[in-house]
Structures are given as C-alpha cells and as structure tokens.
C-alpha positions in Angstrom: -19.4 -4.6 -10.4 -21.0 -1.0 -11.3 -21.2 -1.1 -6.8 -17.6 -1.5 -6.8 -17.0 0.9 -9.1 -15.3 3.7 -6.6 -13.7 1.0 -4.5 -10.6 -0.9 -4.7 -12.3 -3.9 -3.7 -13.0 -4.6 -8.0 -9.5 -5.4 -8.0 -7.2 -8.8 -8.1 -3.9 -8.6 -7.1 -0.7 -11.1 -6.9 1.0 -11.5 -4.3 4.9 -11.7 -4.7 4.7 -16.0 -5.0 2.3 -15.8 -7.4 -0.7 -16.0 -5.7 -4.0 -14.2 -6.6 -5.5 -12.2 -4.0 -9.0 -9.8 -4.8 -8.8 -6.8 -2.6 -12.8 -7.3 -2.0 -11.4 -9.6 0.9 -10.5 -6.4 2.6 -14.0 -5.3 2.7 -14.6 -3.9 6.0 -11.0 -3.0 6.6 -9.6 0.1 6.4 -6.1 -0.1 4.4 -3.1 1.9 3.7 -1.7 1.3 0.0 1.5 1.9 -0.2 4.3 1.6 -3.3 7.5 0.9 -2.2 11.0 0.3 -3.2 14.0 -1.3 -1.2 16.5 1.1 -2.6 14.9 4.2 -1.2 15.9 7.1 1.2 12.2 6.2 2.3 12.5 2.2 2.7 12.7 2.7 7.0 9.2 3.5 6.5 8.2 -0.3 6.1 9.8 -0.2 9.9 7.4 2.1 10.4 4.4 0.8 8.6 4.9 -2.7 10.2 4.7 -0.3 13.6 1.7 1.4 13.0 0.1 -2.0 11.4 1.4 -3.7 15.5 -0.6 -0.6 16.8 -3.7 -0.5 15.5 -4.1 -3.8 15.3 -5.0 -6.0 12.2 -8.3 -6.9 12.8 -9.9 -3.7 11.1 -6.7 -2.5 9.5 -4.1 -2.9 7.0 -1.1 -2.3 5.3 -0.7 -3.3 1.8 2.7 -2.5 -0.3 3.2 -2.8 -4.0 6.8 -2.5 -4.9 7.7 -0.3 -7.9 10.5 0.2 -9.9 9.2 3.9 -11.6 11.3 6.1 -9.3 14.9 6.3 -9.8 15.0 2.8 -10.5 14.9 1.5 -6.6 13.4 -1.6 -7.0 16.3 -3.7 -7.9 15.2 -6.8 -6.4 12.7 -9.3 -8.1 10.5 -11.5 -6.1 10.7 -13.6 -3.4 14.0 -11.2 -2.5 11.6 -8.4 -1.8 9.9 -10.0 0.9 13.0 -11.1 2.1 14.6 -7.5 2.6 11.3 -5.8 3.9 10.9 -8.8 6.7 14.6 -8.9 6.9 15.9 -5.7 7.1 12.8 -3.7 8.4 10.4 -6.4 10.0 7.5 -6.2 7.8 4.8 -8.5 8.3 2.4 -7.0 6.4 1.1 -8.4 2.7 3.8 -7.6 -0.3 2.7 -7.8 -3.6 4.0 -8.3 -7.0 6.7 -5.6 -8.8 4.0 -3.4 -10.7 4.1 0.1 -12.8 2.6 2.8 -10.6 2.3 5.5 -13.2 1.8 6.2 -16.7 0.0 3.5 -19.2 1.2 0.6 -18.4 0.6 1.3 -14.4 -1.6 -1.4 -12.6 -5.5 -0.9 -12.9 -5.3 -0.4 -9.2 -2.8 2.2 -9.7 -4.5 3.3 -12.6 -7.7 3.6 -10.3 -6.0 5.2 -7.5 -4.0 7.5 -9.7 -7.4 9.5 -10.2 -7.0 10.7 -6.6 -3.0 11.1 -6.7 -0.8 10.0 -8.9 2.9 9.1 -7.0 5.3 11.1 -7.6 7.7 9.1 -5.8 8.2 6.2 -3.9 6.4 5.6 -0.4 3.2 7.2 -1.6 0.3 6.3 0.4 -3.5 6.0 0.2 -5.9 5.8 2.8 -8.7 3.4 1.9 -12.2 3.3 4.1 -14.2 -0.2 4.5 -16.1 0.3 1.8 -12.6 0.8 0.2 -13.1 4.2 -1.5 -9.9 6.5 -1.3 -10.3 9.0 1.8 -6.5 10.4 1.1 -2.8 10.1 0.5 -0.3 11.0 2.0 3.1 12.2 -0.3 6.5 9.8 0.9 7.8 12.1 3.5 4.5 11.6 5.7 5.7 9.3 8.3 3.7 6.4 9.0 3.5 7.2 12.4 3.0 10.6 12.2 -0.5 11.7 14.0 -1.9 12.7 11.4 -2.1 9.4 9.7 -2.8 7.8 12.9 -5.9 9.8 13.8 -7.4 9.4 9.8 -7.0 6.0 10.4 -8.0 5.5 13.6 -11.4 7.9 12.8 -11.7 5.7 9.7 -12.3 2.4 12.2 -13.8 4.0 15.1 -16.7 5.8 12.1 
C-alpha cells in the first residue's frame, strides 16, 4: 500500500446500492471527484458534469460524485432517490456513491485524504485526479464543469 500512499486508488468506496467499488480500478484514468447535493444552487452542474464526461469520453476519464449532506443540509434525499434525481432531473450517467461526511472527523478517508489538498467549503467541490490518481487540483463549486479551464487540465492530464 505504502505505493498507493499519495493516490486515491488505496481507497474502497460504496456505491449508492450498496455495492463496494476500490477506486484502484480507476487506475489509468484521470477522474474528477466531485461532492454533491440535490438541494443546491450548484446541482445543474451534474448537467454539466454528465456533459463534459459525453465529451471527453469515458475511456480515459471520469466523473465520480459523492453526495453530502455537510453544507446547508442539501442532501435531503437518501439512496437509491439520489440516483434517481441526478439521472432524472439532470441526466447523469456517471457513478454515484454512497451519502458520506466530506469534512471534519467523521469525513470519509477519501475525503479525509483529499481534504489535505482542499478541504470543501461547500458543495460541488471538485478534484482533479491524474492516472496514477494523485490530486493535480480542485476546483471551488462556482468553477463550471465546462469551463476551459477544467477542460484543458483534463484534457492535458490524458493527452500527458
């Protein structure tokens, strides 16, 4: 593990059925790691996520979101009725996890981990992760998905 040590790739995750997923089956994709919540001014960004996930194609990228209640409460929903609004309301496709903590001491080891880089401050904080899924950079929740300046970290990130 002591190789994995600056990579996310040490960590299992659960998807929101239960399901246990370790994040070293992303190796040699780059990811975005994204907290959400349904109840935020931010949620169109999973609109936007799920766009910029069409764009650069899945094969060497992706988007992962970890709902959160920690800000403002905006997480109301529990579940299988998480996945349901994101694909619903916003068509996201892309791989929903668990409600977890973000922040603080009871936050997930993976946000415990990534919290050494930036810790959220809000909802609809993002990380860039590289293929050998160390952190690269975050981007605070008014960054736009789609902004160029995500899309050209990302894109030099797969092209590297």
């Amino acid at each position: 593990m002591s190789e994995q040590s600056n990579s996310v790739h040490q960590f299992k995750v659960r998807f929101i059925n239960g399901a246990e997923k370790n994040l070293s089956e992303y190796k040699n994709k780059v990811l975005l790691i994204v907290n959400i919540a349904s109840g935020c001014g931010f949620a169109p960004q999973l609109k936007e996520l799920q766009e910029l996930r069409e764009q650069i194609g899945h094969e060497e990228f992706e988007v992962l979101g970890f709902p959160s209640n920690d800000f403002g409460r905006q997480e109301p929903l529990e579940g299988a009725a998480i996945g349901s609004f994101c694909e619903v309301n916003y068509g996201a496709q892309f791989p929903v996890f668990e409600k977890i903590m973000v922040r603080g001491e009871h936050a997930h080891p993976l946000f415990k981990f990534l919290n050494k880089t930036s810790t959220p401050r809000w909802n609809f904080h993002k990380y860039l992760i590289n293929k050998d899924g160390e952190v690269v950079d975050y981007f605070f929740p008014f960054t736009k998905p789609l902004s160029s300046k995500v899309k050209k970290k990302i894109q030099r990130l797969i092209n590297f």
